[in-house]
N, C-alpha and C positions, 0 to 999 in steps of 0.2 A: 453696400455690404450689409446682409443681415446678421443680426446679433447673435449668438451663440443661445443656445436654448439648452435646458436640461435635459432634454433627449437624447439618449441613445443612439447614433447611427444602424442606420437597417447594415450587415454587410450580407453581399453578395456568396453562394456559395463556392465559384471560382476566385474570390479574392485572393491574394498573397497576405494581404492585412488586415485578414479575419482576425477575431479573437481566439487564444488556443484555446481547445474544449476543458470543461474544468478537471478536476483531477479527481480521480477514485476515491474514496476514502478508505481510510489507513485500516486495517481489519486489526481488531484488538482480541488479543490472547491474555488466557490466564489460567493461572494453575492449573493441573491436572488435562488442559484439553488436550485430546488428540490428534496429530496432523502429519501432515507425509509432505516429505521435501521429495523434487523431484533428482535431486541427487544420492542423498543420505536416505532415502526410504523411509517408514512407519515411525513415529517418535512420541514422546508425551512432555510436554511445555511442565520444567521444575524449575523456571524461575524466568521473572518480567522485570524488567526494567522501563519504564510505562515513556512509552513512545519513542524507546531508542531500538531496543531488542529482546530477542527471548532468550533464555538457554531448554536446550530440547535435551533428552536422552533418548539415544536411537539403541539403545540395546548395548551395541559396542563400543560407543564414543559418543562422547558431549560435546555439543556445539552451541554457540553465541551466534546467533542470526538476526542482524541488524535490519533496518528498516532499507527500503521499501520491500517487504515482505512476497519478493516476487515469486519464487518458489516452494514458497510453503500454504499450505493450505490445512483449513481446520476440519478436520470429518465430523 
């Protein structure tokens, strides 16, 4: 039996027991940016709560949009 080594296994790319791919990183807002939800429409970030969520004003309603930040995006 040989000994376990500090290397990495190579994985195959039809493996089942690949490693998942890493994760996106978090996109950070802050005051005044601009960004469009894809539901709520055009808006402008009036408050962060750093790393949980935003509050946005969309014109006719304020929203709290927690993380993972899927659809909103910063213009």
């Amino acid at each position: 039996m040989k000994p376990a080594s500090g290397e990495h296994r190579r994985h195959l790319p039809t493996s089942p027991f690949k490693p998942p791919p890493p994760a996106a990183p978090v996109e950070r807002f802050s005051m005044n940016d601009q960004v469009s939800h894809d539901r709520y429409g055009l808006g402008v970030v009036i408050g962060v709560e750093d790393g949980v969520a935003v509050f946005v004003d969309f014109g006719s309603r304020q929203e709290r949009i927690t993380t993972p930040f899927n659809k909103l995006y910063k213009l």
